[in-house]
N, C-alpha and C positions, 0 to 999 in steps of 0.2 A: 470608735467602733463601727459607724455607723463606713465611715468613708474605706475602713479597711475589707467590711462586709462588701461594698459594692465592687471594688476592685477585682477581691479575690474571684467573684462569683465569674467571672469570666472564664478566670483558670479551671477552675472547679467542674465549670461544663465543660471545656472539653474533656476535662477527664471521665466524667459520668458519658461522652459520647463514645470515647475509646471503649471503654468497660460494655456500653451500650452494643458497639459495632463488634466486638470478639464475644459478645455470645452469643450474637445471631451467630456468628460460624460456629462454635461449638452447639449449639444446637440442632443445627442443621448437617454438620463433619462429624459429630462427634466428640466426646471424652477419650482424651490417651490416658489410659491408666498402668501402671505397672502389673506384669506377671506372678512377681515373685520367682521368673525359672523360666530357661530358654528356650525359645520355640522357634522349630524349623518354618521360615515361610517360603522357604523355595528351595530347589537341589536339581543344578547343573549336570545335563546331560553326560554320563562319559567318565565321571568324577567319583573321586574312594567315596564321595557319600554317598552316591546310587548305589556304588558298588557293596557300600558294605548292608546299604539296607533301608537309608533315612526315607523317609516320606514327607510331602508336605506335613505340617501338622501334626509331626509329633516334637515331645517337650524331653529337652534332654537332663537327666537327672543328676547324674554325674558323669567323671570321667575320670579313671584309675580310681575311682572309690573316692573323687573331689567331687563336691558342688558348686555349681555355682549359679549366680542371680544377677551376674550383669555381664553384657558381652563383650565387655573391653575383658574381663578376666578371663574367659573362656578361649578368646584367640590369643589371650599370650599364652595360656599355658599350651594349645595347641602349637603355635609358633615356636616351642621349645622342644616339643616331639615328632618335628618332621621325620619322616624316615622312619619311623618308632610303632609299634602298634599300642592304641590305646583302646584300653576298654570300658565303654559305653552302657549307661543305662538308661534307656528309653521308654517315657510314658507314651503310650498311644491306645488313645480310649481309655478303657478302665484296665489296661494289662501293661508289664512292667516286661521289654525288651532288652536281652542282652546281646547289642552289636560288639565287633571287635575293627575297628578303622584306622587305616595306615594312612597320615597325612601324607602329601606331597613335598619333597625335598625343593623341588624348583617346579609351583605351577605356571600354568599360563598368565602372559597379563590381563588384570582385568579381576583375575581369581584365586580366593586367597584355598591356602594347600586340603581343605579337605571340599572346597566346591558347594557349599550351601550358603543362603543368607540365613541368620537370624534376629531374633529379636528380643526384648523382655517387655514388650508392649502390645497394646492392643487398642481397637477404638471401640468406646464402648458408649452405645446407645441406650441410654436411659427411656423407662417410659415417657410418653407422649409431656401427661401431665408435670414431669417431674424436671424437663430439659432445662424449660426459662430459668429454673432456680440453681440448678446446673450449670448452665450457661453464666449467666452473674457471677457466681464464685467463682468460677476458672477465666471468667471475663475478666474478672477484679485484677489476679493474680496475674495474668497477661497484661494489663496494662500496669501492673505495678516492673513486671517483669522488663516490660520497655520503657518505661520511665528510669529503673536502674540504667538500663543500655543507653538512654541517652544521656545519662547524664555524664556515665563513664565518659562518653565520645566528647562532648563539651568539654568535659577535663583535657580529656589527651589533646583535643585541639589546641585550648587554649597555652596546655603546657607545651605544645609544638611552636606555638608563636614567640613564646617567651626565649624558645631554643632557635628561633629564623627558620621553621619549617612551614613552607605555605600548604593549608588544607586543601589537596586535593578531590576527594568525596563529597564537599559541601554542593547544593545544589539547589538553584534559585528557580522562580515561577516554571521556567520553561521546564528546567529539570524534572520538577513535581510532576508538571503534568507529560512527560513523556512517561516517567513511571506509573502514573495513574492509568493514563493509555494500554500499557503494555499489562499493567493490573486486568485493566478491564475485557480483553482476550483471553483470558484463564477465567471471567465468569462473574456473575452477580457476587460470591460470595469473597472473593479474589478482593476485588473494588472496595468491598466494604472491609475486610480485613487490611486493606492499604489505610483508607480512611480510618480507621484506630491508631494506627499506627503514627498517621500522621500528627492527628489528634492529642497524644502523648506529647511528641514533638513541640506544637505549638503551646500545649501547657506547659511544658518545662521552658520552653523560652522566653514565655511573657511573664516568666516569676523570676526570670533570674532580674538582677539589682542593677539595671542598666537606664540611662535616662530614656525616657519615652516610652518605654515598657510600664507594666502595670506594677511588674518587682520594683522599680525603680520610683517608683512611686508612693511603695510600702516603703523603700529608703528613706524616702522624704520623711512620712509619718512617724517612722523611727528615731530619726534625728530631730523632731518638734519633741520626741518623747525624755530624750536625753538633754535637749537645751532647756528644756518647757518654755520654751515657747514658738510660736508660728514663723516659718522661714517665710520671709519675703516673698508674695505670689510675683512679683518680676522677676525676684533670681532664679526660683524656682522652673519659671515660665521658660527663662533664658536657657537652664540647662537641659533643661526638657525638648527644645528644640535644637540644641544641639547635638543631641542623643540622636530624634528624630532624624538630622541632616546627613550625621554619621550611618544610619541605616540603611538611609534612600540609595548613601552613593554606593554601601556596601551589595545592597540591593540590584544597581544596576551593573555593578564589577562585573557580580554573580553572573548576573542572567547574558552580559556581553561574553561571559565565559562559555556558560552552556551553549546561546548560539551560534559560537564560532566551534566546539565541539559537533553539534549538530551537523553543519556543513560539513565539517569536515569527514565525522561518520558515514552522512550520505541515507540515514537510516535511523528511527527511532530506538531497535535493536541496539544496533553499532552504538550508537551514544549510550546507552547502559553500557555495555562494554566497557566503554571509558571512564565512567565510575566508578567501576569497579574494580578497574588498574591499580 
């Protein structure tokens, strides 16, 4: 217990670090919380929603006598009455508006047929005293939230190798830190939101069951638990560093990859670029 305790605890921080690093941003950015109902936060000069009436700021209630609470439902059913008039019912302040708006058959690019953004979200500032504990719980959830997304992408990589598909996105020392770079020109909170990020990252990688890793290692304690008894510290040792060597070289593939991308970019920019190819 004692040996599984000290392993894990390494994992463990970084995860309390990721949890740590997203809720200083949410504390400091804000809570997105849901509406419940769709709210204009912008309207396009020139467009049937000027024209029929929208304003920033108001919440639309329905539409032909529909409701709706997410905006993927709102622009289909929009998308289906181009050319059509629908009629509109708009909260704004405490009074209830009846617009009538004639979507766009063929808008502009750029602009979907009635000319407004919306939303069903908001950022919402908790009192002073109340953030940090705010922050935590939505911190938690974010990093559970990326610990799913990496572990998805682990998957699909490795099921990509099994298929002869080499990972393009993977991204060694150099890569990290042109991302961390580029993080840290959007801001204090930017930087620290990367570092959570990454922080999930290297938890879910030292757990997984590989030799030299800390998971690999629980393997070990695992199979003493099925044999009962202690696997040899030389073979153990043996494949442990075999793990290791496999890493190193994997290690340096990586990073000979990144900076032959880099060159050839010409730019820390342009090489995100190619990441994201």
């Amino acid at each position: 217990r004692v040996r599984i305790a000290v392993i894990v605890a390494g994992v463990i921080m970084n995860f309390i670090l990721a949890v740590v690093s997203f809720a200083i941003v949410y504390s400091f950015q804000g809570i997105p919380r849901e509406l419940g109902k769709v709210k204009v936060v912008d309207v396009t000069a020139g467009t049937p929603a000027q024209a029929a009436g929208l304003i920033v700021g108001d919440f639309i209630k329905s539409a032909d006598k529909k409701e709706f609470i997410k905006v993927e439902e709102f622009i289909s059913y929009v998308d289906t009455k181009r050319g059509q008039k629908v009629a509109l019912v708009v909260e704004r302040e405490t009074n209830e508006i009846k617009l009538t708006i004639t979507p766009r058959e063929n808008p502009p690019a750029g602009e979907g047929p009635l000319g407004v953004t919306i939303t069903t979200t908001e950022i919402y500032f908790a009192p002073i005293w109340q953030r940090p504990f705010y922050g935590i719980y939505y911190g938690f959830k974010e990093a559970v939230f990326w610990g799913q997304t990496v572990i998805s992408g682990f998957s699909g990589m490795i099921g990509g190798l099994f298929h002869g598909q080499t990972p393009k996105d993977v991204a060694g020392p150099v890569g990290i830190f042109a991302v961390s770079t580029q993080a840290a020109k959007f801001g204090t909170l930017s930087l620290i939101n990367f570092i959570g990020i990454l922080s999930v990252n290297l938890a879910i990688l030292n757990i997984l069951p590989f030799p030299a890793l800390d998971g690999g290692r629980l393997l070990f304690i695992a199979i003493e638990g099925v044999i009962g008894r202690k696997v040899l510290p030389k073979i153990e040792s043996m494949v442990h560093s075999a793990g290791m060597i496999f890493l190193l070289i994997l290690i340096f593939l990586i990073t000979f990859s990144d900076v032959r991308k880099l060159i050839s970019a010409g730019s820390i920019s342009g090489f995100l670029q190619t990441l994201t190819k």
